[in-house]
LOKOLFI-352686 format. One record per residue (C-alpha): x negated, y negated, z. Coordinates in steps of 0.001 Angstrom, whole numbers, plus 500000, padded with zeros to 6 digits. Layout:
<atom <X,Y,Z>>
...
This chain:
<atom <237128,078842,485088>>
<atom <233741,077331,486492>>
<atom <231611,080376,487950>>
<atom <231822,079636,491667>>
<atom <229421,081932,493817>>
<atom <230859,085316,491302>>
<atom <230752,088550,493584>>
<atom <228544,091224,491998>>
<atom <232037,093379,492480>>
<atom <233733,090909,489377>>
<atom <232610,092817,486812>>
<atom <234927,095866,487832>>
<atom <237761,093586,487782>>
<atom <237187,092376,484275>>
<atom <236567,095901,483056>>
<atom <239866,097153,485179>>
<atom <241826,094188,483310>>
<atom <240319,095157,480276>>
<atom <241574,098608,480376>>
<atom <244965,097396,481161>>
<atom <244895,094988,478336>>
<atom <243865,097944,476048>>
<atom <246768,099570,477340>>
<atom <249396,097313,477435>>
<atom <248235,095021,474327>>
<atom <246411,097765,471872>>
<atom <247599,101514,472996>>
<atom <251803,101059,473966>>
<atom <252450,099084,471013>>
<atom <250631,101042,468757>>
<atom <251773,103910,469999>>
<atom <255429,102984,470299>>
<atom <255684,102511,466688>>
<atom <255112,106771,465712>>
<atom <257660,107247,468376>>
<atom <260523,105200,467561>>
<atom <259474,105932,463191>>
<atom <263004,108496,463802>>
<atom <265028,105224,465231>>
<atom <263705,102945,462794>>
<atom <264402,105286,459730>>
<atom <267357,106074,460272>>
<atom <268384,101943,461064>>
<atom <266730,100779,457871>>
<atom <267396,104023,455784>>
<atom <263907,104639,455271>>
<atom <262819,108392,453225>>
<atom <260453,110339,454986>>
<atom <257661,109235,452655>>
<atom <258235,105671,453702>>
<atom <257902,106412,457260>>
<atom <254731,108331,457325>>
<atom <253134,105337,454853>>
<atom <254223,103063,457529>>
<atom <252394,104645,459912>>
<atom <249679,105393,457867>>
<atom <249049,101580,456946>>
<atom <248881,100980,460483>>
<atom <245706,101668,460751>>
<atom <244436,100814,457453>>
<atom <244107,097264,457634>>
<atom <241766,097961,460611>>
<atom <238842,098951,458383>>
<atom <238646,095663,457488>>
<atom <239407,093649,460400>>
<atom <236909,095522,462929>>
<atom <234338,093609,460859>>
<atom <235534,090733,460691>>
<atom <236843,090903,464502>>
<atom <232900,091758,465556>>
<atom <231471,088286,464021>>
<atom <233697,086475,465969>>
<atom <233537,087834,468819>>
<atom <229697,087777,468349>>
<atom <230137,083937,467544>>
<atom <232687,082312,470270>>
<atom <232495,084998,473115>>
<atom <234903,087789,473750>>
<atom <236895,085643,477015>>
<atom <238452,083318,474214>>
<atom <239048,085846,471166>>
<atom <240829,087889,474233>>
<atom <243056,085142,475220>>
<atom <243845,084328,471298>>
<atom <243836,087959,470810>>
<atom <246369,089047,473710>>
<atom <248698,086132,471946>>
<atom <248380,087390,468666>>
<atom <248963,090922,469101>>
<atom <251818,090509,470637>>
<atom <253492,087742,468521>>
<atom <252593,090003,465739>>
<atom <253749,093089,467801>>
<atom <257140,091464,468301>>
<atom <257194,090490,465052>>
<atom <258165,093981,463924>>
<atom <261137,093914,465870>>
<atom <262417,090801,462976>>
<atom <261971,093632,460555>>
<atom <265739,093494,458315>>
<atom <263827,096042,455759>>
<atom <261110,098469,454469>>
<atom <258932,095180,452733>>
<atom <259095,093487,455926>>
<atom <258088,096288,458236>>
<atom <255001,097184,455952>>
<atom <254070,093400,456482>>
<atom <254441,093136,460079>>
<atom <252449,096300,460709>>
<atom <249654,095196,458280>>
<atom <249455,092000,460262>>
<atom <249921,093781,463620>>
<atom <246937,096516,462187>>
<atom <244740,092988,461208>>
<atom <244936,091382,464739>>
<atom <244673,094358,467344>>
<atom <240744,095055,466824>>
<atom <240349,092251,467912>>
<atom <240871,093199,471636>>
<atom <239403,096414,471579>>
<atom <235905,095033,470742>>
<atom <235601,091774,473204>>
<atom <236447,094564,475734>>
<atom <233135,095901,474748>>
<atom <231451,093409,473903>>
<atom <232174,092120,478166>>
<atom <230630,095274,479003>>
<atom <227589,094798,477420>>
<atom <227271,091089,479182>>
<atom <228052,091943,482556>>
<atom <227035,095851,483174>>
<atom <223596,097165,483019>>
<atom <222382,100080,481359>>
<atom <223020,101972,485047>>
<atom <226641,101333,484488>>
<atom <227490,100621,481308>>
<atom <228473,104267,480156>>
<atom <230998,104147,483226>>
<atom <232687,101079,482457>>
<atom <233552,101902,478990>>
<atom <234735,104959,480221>>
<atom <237393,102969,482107>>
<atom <238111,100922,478841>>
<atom <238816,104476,477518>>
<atom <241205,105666,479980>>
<atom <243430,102553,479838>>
<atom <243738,103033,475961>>
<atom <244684,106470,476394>>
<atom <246973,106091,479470>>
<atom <248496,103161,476999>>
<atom <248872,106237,474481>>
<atom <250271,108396,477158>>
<atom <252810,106133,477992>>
<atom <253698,104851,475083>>
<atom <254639,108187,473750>>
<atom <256454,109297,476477>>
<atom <258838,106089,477328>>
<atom <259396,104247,474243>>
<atom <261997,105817,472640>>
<atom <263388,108119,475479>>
<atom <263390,105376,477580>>
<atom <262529,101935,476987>>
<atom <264625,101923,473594>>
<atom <268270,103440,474970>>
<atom <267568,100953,478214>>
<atom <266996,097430,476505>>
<atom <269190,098285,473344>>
<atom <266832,099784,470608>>
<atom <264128,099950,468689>>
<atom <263760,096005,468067>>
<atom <263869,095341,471934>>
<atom <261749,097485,472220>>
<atom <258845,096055,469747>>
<atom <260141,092213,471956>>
<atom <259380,093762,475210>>
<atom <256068,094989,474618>>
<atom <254846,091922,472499>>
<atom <255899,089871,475621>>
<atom <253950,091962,477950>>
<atom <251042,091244,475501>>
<atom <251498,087866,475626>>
<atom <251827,086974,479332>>
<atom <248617,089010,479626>>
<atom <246982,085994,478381>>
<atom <247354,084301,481859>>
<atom <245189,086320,483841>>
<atom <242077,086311,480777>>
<atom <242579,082005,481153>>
<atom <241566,082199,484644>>
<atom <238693,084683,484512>>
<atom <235029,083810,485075>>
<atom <233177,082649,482197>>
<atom <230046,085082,481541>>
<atom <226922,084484,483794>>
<atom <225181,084783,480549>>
<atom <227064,083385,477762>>
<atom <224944,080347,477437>>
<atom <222509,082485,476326>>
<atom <224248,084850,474102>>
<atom <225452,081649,472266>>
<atom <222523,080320,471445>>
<atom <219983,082521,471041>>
<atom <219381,081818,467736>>
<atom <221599,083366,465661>>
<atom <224478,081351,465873>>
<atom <223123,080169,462323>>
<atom <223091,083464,460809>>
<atom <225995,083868,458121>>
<atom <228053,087026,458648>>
<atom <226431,088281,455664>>
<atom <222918,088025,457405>>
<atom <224370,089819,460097>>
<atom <226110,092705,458904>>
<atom <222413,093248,457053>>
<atom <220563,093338,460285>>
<atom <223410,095741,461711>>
<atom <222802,097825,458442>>
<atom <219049,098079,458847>>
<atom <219013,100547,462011>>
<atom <219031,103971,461041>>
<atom <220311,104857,464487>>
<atom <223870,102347,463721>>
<atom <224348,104789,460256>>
<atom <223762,108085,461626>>
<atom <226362,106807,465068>>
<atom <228560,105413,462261>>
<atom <228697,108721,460510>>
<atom <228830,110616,463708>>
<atom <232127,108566,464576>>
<atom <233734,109423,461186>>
<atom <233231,112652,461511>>
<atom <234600,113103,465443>>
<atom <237417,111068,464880>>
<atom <238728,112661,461421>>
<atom <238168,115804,463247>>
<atom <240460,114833,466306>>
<atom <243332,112505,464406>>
<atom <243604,115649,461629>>
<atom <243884,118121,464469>>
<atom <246173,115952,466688>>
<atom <248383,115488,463705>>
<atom <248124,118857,462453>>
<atom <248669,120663,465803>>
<atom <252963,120142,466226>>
<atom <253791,121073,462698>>
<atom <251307,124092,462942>>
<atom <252592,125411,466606>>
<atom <256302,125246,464468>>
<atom <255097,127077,461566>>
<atom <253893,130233,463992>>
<atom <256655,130661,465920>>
<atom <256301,127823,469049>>
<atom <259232,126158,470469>>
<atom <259574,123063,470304>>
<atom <259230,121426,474029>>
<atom <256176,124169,474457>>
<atom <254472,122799,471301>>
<atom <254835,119545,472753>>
<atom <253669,120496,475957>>
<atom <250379,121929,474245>>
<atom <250149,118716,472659>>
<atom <250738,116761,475534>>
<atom <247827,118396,476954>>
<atom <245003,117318,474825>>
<atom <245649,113646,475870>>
<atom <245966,114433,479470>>
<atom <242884,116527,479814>>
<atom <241380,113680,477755>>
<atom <242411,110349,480241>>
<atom <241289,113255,483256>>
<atom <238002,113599,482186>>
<atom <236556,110365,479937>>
<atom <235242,108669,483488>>
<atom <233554,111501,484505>>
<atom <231823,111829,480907>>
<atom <231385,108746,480855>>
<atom <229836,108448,484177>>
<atom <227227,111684,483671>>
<atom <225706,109799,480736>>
<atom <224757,107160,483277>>
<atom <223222,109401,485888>>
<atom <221830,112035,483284>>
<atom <219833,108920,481385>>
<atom <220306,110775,478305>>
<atom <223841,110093,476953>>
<atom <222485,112067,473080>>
<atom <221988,115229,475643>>
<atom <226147,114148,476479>>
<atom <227195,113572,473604>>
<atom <225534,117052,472234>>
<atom <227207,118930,474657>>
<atom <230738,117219,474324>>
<atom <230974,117367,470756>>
<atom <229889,121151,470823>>
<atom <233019,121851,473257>>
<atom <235264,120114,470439>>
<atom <234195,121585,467858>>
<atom <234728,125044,470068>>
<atom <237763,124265,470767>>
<atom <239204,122881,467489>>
<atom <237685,126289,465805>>
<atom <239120,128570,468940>>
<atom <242623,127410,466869>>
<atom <241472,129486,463620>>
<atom <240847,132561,465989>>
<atom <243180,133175,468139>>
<atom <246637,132853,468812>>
<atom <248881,132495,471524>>
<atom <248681,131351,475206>>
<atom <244501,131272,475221>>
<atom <245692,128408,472553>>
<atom <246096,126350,476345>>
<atom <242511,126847,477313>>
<atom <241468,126033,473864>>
<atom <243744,122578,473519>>
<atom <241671,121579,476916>>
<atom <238371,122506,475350>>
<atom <239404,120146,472177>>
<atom <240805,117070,474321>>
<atom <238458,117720,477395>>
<atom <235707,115147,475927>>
<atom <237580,112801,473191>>
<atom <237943,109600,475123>>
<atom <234539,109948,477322>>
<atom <233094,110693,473827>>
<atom <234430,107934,472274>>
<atom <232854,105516,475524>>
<atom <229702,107416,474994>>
<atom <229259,106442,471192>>
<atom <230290,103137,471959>>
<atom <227748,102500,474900>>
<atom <225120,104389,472594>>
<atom <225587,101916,470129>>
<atom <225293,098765,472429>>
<atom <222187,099886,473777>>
<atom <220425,100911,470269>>
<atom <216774,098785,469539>>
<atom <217990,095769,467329>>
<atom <221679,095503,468816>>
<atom <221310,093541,471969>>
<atom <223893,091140,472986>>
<atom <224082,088840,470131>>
<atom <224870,091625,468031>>
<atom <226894,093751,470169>>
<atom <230348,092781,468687>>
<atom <229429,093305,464958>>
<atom <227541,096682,465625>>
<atom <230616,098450,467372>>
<atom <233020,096907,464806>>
<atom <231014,098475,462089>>
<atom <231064,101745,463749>>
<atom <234698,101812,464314>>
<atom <235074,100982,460679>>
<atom <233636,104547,460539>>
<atom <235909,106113,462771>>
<atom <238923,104457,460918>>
<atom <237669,105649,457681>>
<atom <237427,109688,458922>>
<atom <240931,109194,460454>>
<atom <242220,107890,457214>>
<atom <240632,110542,455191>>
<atom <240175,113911,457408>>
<atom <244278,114623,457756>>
<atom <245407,114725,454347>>
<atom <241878,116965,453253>>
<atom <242546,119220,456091>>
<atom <246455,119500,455498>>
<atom <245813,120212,451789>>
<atom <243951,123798,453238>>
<atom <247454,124969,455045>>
<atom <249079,125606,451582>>
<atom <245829,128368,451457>>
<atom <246303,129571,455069>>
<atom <248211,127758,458212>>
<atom <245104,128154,460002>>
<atom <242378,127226,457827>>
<atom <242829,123331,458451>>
<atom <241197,124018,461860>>
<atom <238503,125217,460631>>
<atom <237580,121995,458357>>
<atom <238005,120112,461178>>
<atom <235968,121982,463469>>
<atom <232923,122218,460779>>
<atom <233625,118247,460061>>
<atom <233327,117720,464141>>
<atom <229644,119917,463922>>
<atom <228710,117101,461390>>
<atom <229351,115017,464150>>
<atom <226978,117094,466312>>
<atom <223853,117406,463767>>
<atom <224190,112980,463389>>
<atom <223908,112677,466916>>
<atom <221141,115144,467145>>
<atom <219247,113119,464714>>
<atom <219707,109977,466900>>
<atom <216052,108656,468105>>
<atom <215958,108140,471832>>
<atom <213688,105189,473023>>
<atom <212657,103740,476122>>
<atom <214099,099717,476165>>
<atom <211420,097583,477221>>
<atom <213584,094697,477966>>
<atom <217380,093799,479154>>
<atom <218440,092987,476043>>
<atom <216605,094562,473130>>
């Protein structure tokens, strides 16, 4: 659409969409797939081993295709890779639901794992055009609570209720990637960015990707955020996936270990605006991010401690910061000397490769430490998560001189 007199208010309704499209598009349908794993298995008479590769290469193909999703982003403008995103994520979403056996799931999921990056980043690469630094931290915090209320729901309705009321697993995967795909209308009739002339042409539209992945690679602040992001997120995806069989193994029921779990993510979506929106007013989101991390990494450790029901106060502690984290890392990285908008799109992509690599990684290391003692896991993870605290401590602060640096 032609920009017509835009209200200064817009911008909240593109990042409010764009948290919904992180839910509905990225979160549910990525989400609905570890859920419904039991349905699927037991449809396509998949082994155990089969279905945690599945959901392993879910994310893998990721690593590669945050790259790749950045330079294009950086290149055409994240309005259009949303509207082709939003399609393809859900074609490739439904696509999974045409799955007759274990060769074709593993392909649908690799193609579904290629294509969903690719909304996650123009998210954040719109609030880099439209918000200020005043605001910025706040409106990836609401980016962050619309993936993890898509996480929320996704794991509570998919297979308890979405599946048994449209007929099964393979409706379900349909139902979502048409969600997905009718989200496209409302991205078609947005506002073009004030700005995107500029960001288009400002000189760099000649670089090769090579060229800029190497100026991305050059700031020492982008490696030690990168690093800091692998270890946080290892941290949290080995201790999220840890936590249920762990809570078994010592004696937990299995709708209270559940519960427990249930309670990291919804301390998490609570609190991620409010994070977020202190490392706006505080003007020093490292000072945030110090102080976050250290209440993870207290947490996580509480876990190789103590036992019991202070394990509640502790699983708040852990999840209290994780979104609003992630949203403060992100925002970090957009506003780091060199980055600027031309290069917003590449930078968080090759941070997130990061984060994908530490998930990938940090589980199976961790779980390999149970077989010495059920509790010694956490404390890998907590130590890994303190990595994540002396990176970010060796982040230089600078004053920006101008709006785009």
């Amino acid at each position: 659409m032609p920009n017509k007199e835009i209200s200064p208010s817009y911008k909240w309704y593109l990042v409010v969409l764009g948290g919904l499209t992180n839910a509905l598009v990225v979160a549910v349908q990525t989400m609905s797939l570890s859920v419904l794993l039991p349905e699927i298995t037991v449809d396509l008479g998949l082994s155990i081993f089969q279905a945690g590769l599945i959901w392993g290469l879910a994310s893998l193909p990721a690593i590669v295709a945050f790259i790749v999703a950045g330079i294009l982003i950086d290149r055409f403008g994240p309005k259009r890779i949303l509207i082709f995103g939003s399609l393809i994520v859900g074609v490739f979403g439904a696509l999974r639901g045409f799955s007759n056996n274990y060769s074709a799931l593993i392909a649908t999921v690799v193609l579904f794992g290629f294509s969903y990056p690719l909304i996650s980043l123009a998210n954040v690469k719109n609030t880099k055009i439209w918000f200020d630094e005043a605001n910025m931290g706040l409106a990836n915090g609401f980016l962050a609570v619309g993936m993890a209320l898509g996480f929320f729901i996704g794991s509570m309705v998919s297979a308890s209720v979405v599946s048994p009321w449209l007929g099964g697993w393979r409706y379900t995967f349909f139902f979502y990637g048409l969600i997905a795909i009718l989200l496209v209308i409302p991205w078609i009739l947005t506002h073009n960015p004030p700005k995107e002339a500029d960001i288009t042409r400002d000189g760099t539209e000649n670089h090769s990707a090579w060229e800029r992945i190497r100026h991305i690679a050059k700031i020492r602040n982008i490696w030690l955020l990168s690093l800091a992001m692998m270890c946080f997120n290892g941290a949290v995806q080995g201790f999220l996936g840890y936590l249920p069989l762990y809570l078994r193994n010592t004696g937990w029921q299995a709708v209270r270990a559940d519960g427990l779990a249930a309670t990291f993510h919804l301390a998490s979506m609570i609190f991620a605006i409010p994070i977020s929106f202190l490392s706006d007013k505080v003007k020093s989101r490292r000072k945030v991010l110090l102080f976050a991390i250290s209440v993870t990494v207290m947490g996580i450790g509480s876990f190789f401690f103590f036992r019991g029901d202070i394990l509640w106060a502790a699983v708040i502690a852990a999840g209290i910061s994780r979104d609003g984290i992630m949203a403060v890392l992100i925002t970090t990285t957009l506003e780091t000397k060199g980055v600027g908008r031309a290069y917003s799109g590449i930078a968080t992509g090759f941070i997130l490769i990061f984060a994908s690599i530490g998930g990938l990684i940090s589980p199976p290391l961790g779980n390999q430490l149970a077989a010495l003692r059920l509790n010694l896991p956490f404390a890998f993870w907590s130590v890994l998560c303190l990595g994540a605290v002396m990176c970010v401590f060796a982040i230089k602060e600078y004053q920006k001189t101008t709006p785009d640096e």
